[in-house]
C-alpha positions in Angstrom: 41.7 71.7 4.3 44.2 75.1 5.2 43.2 77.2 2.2 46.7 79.5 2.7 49.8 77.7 3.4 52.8 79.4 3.7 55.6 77.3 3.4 58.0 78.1 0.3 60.3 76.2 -2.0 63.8 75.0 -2.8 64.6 73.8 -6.0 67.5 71.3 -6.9 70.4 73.4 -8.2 70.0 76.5 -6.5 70.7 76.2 -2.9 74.6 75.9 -4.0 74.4 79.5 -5.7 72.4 81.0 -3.1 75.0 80.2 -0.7 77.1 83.7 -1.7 75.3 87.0 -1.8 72.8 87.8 -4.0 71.3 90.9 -5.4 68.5 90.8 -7.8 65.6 92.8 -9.3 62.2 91.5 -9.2 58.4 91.5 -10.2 56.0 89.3 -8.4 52.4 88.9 -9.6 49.6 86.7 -8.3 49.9 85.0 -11.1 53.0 83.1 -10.0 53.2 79.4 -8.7 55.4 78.0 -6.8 56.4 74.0 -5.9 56.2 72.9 -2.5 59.3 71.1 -1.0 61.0 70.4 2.3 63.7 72.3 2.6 66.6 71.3 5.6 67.3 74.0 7.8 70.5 74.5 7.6 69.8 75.2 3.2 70.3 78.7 2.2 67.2 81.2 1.4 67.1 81.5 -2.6 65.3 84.4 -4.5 62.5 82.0 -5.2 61.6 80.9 -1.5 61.3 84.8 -1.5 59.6 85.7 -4.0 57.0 83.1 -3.1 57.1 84.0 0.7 56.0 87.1 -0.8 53.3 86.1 -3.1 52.2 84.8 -0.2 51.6 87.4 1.5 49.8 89.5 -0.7 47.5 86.2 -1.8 46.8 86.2 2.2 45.9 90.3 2.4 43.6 89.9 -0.3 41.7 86.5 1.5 41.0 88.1 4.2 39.5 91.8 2.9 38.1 89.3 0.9 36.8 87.5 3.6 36.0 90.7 5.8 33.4 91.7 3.0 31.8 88.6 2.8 32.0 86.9 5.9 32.5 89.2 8.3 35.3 90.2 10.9 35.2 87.3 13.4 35.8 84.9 9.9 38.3 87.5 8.8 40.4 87.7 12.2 41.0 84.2 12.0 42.4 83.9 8.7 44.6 87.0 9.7 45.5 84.5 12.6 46.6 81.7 10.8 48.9 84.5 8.6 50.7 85.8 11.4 51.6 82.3 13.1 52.5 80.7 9.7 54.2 83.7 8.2 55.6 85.6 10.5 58.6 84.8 13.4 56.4 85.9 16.5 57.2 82.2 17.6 60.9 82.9 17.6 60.8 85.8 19.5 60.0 89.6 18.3 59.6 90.6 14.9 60.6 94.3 13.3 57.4 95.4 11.9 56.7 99.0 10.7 53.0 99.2 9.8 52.4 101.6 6.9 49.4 103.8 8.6 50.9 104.0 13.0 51.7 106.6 14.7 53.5 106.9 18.5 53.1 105.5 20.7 52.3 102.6 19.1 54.9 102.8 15.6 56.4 99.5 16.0 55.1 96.1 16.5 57.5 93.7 18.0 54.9 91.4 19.3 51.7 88.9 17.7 48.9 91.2 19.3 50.3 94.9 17.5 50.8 93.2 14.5 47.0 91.2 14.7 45.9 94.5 15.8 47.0 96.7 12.6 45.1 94.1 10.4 41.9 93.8 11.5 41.7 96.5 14.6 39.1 96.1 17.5 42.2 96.0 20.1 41.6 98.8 22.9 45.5 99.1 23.2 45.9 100.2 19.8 43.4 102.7 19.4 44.2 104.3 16.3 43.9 100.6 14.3 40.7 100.5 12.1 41.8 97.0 10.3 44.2 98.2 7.3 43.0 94.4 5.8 40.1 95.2 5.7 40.2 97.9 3.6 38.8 95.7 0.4 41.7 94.9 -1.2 41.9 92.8 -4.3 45.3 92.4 -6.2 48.7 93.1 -5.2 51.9 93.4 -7.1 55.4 93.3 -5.8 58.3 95.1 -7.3 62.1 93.9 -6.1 64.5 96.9 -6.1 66.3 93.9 -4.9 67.1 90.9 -3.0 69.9 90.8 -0.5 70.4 87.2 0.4 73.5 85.8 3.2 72.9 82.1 3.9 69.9 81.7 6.0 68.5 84.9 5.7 67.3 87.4 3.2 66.1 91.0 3.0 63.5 92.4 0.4 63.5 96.2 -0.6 60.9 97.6 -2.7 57.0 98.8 -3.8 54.0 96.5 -2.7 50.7 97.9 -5.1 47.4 97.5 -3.8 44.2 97.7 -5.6 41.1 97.8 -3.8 37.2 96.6 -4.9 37.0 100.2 -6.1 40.0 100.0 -8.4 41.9 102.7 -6.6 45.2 102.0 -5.8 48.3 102.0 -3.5 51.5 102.1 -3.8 53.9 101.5 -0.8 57.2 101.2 -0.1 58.1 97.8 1.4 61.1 95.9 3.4 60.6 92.1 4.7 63.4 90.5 6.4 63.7 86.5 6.1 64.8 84.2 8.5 64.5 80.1 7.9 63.1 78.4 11.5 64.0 75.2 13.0 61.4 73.4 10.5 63.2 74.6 7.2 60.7 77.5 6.5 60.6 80.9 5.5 59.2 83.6 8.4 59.2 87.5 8.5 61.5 88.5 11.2 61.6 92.5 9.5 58.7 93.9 8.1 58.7 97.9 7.2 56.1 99.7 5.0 55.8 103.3 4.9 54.1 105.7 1.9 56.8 107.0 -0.9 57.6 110.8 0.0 56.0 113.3 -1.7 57.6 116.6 -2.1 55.8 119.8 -1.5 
């Protein structure tokens, strides 16, 4: 059975309200659940198809450092596979993604490889990638400045916090940009993470 689905959820009521812009403030534990529904493609993104999509996300960080330390990195690369072909829009063409720890020349990763690469490393073209999910991570919570939703797409803005097997944490700052695809689900078309500024 696929342990990490990825698919979120329209309820009845809300698609109607989500069809004008939104803007809300959010928390997201792990200890949220979320219904599973098909969802036409044409229905408007609501906070709680993002919400989830971002649950999601973190539940799938934490399987796979989980996974790195007890199975290893070949078992760990493939559910970091299955994550970036069932949550992110590398099928529809490039995705915006920022990784939180990259440096020129390799900052941005518009393609599947870069952004497999910055996970869980061992890829000669990005040398300075040492696996950042693999890093022994073991809770997550998200915290919504806000939601920005138009129609079929959404954008996120606001701090991811990580806490590793060692209980010390981090906090980073955190856009995802939200696109339905042609089978009525949610996928990461933007994805920026950077550390907050500290001033000197």
């Amino acid at each position: 059975m696929n342990r990490f689905t990825f698919s979120v959820p329209v309820f009845a009521g809300l698609a109607i309200a989500a069809a004008q812009p939104a803007l809300a403030h959010t928390s997201v534990t792990a200890t949220n659940t979320a219904e599973q529904k098909a969802t036409a493609v044409y229905a408007p993104i609501t906070v709680t198809e993002v919400e989830a999509a971002q649950q999601a996300w973190g539940t799938a960080l934490v399987a796979i450092a989980t996974e790195y330390d007890r199975n290893g990195r070949v078992a760990a690369t493939r559910i970091a596979e299955q994550v970036l072909d069932t949550a992110y829009g590398y099928n529809m063409g490039p995705v915006l993604f920022k990784p939180t720890l990259t440096t020129a020349p390799t900052t941005f990763r518009t393609t599947r490889e870069g952004a497999l690469a910055y996970f869980v490393g061992g890829n000669r073209a990005f040398p300075g990638d040492s696996g950042f999910a693999f890093k022994g991570w073991r809770s997550y919570k998200i915290d919504n400045a806000g939601i920005l939703i138009t129609g079929n797409s959404a954008i996120s803005m606001g701090n991811v916090t990580l806490t590793d097997s060692k209980g010390n944490v981090t906090v980073v700052d955190k856009t995802w940009g939200f696109v339905r695809d042609g089978e009525g689900k949610l996928r990461v078309v933007l994805h920026h993470s950077s550390l907050p500024y500290a001033a000197k």
